[in-house]
N, C-alpha and C positions, 0 to 999 in steps of 0.2 A: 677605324679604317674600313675599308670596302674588302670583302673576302666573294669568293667564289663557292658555292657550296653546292651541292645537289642540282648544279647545271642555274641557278640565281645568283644573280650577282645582289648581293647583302650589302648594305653598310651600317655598319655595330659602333654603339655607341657601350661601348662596356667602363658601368660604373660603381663601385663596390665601397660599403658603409657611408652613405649619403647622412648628414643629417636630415629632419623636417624641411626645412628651406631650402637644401641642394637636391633634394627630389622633387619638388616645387619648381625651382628654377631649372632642372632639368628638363620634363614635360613643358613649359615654356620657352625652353631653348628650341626642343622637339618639332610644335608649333609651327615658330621662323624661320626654322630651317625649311620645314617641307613646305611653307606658304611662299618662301620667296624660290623653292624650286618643283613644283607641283606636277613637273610634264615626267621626272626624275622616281617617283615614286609610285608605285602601281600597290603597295601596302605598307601596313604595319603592323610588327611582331612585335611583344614585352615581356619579357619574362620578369617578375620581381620575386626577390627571394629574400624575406624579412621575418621578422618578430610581428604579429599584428594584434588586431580583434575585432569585433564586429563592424565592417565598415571602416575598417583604418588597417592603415600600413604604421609601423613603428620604425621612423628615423634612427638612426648610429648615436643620435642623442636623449632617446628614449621620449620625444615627443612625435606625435601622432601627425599622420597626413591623412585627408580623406580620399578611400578611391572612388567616388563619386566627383566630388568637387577639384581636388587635385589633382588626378591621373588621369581621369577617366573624361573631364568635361575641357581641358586645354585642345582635346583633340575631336570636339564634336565640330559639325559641318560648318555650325555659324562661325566656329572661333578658327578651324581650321580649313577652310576652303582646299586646300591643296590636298586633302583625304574625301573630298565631297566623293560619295559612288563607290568608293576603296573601303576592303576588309581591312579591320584594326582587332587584331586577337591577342589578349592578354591570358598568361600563364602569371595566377597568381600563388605562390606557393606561400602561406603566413596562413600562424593561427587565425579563427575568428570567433573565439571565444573559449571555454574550459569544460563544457559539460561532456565529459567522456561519450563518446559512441559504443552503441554495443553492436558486435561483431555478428551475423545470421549468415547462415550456409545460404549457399546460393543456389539457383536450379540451370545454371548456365552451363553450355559443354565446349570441348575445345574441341579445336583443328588437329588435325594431323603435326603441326610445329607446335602445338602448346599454347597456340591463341586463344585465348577465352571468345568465345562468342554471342551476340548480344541477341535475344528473342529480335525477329524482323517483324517490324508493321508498317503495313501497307494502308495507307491514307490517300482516299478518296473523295474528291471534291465533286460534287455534282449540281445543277445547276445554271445559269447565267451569270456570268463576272461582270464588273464591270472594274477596270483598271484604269488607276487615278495617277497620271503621271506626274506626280510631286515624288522631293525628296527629304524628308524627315531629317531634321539635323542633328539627330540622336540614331542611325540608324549603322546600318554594315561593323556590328560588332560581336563578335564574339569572347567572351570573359570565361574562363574555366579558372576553379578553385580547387584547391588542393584537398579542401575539407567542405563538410557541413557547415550554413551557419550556427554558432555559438559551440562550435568545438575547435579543438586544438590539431593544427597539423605538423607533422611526421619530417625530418630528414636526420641523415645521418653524419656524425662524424667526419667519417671516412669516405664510405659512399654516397654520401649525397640525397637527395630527393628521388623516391619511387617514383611521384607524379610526376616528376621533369623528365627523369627516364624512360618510365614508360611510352609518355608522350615523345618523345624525340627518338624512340625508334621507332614507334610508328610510321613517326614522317620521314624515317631517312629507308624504311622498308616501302613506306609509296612512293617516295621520289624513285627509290631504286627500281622500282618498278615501270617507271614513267607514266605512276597515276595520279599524281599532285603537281601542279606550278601554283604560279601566280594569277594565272588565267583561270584554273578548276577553280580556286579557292574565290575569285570573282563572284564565278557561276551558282559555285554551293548558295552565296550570301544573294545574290537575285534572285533564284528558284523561291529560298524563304520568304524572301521578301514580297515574290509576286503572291505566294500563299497565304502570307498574312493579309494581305488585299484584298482577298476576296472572301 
């Protein structure tokens, strides 16, 4: 259904113990839907929250999907026209892989609210650009993982996923903010894009 959240109007397609084939067929539902209504969508949001490992999502029937070729390629420019220019950001929370991480103190400090804060750098492009106006039909993505490749990720029982929480109050402390839409998140993904161009 279509919900109203943080001032955007959403529509959630909420789908829970997919096998291999119905999250295949899902991402190709995905697709038709937003190809045959293209003017309707200004992004795409994914959260998947699975069993995995390197390079794959694990189905409700213990076979493997790719998120290259299954999740991730249903929705590139060529096959999905209707996301041409449009941010597509995946929350992938699944293992991907077993080789324990080890834990290192950090040099990072917090805010006044207890927000960790990240070293800032500042990146400087100097020279003549020249900007090539194509569009890459593998591009306007952003894919965030819960883990490292070839280690195992974390949620809870009760409480659920740190990395989904974390992340979803961030966004609902910059919406509250009125520092995120649909429109910033555009902008973020051009700015990069113009940077990688030159």
């Amino acid at each position: 259904g279509t919900i109203n959240h943080c001032q955007l109007d959403v529509e959630v397609w909420d789908k829970h113990n997919l096998g291999a084939d119905e999250i295949k067929e899902t991402f190709q539902e995905v697709r038709n839907h937003v190809n045959d209504n293209p003017e309707i969508y200004a992004s795409f949001f994914c959260i998947i929250m699975s069993h995995g490992d390197e390079d794959v999502i694990q189905g409700s029937d213990y076979k493997y999907v790719s998120i290259k070729e299954d999740i991730l390629s249903p929705l590139h420019s060529y096959q999905c026209s209707g996301l041409m220019g449009k941010p597509r950001i995946y929350l992938l929370n699944a293992c991907r892989g077993s080789r324990q991480m080890v834990s290192v103190p950090t040099n990072s400090q917090t805010d006044n609210t207890g927000t960790t804060l990240l070293p800032h750098y500042d990146l400087l492009r100097t020279g003549p650009a020249t900007i090539l106006q194509m569009q890459s039909p593998v591009s306007d993505y952003l894919i965030f993982f819960s883990t490292s490749p070839q280690t195992p990720s974390g949620r809870y029982k009760r409480a659920g996923s740190p990395f989904i929480q974390e992340i979803f109050c961030l966004m609902k402390n910059l919406f509250d903010q009125d520092k995120l839409a649909t429109t910033e998140i555009r902008q973020i993904f051009k700015t990069v894009q113009r940077s990688e161009e030159r």
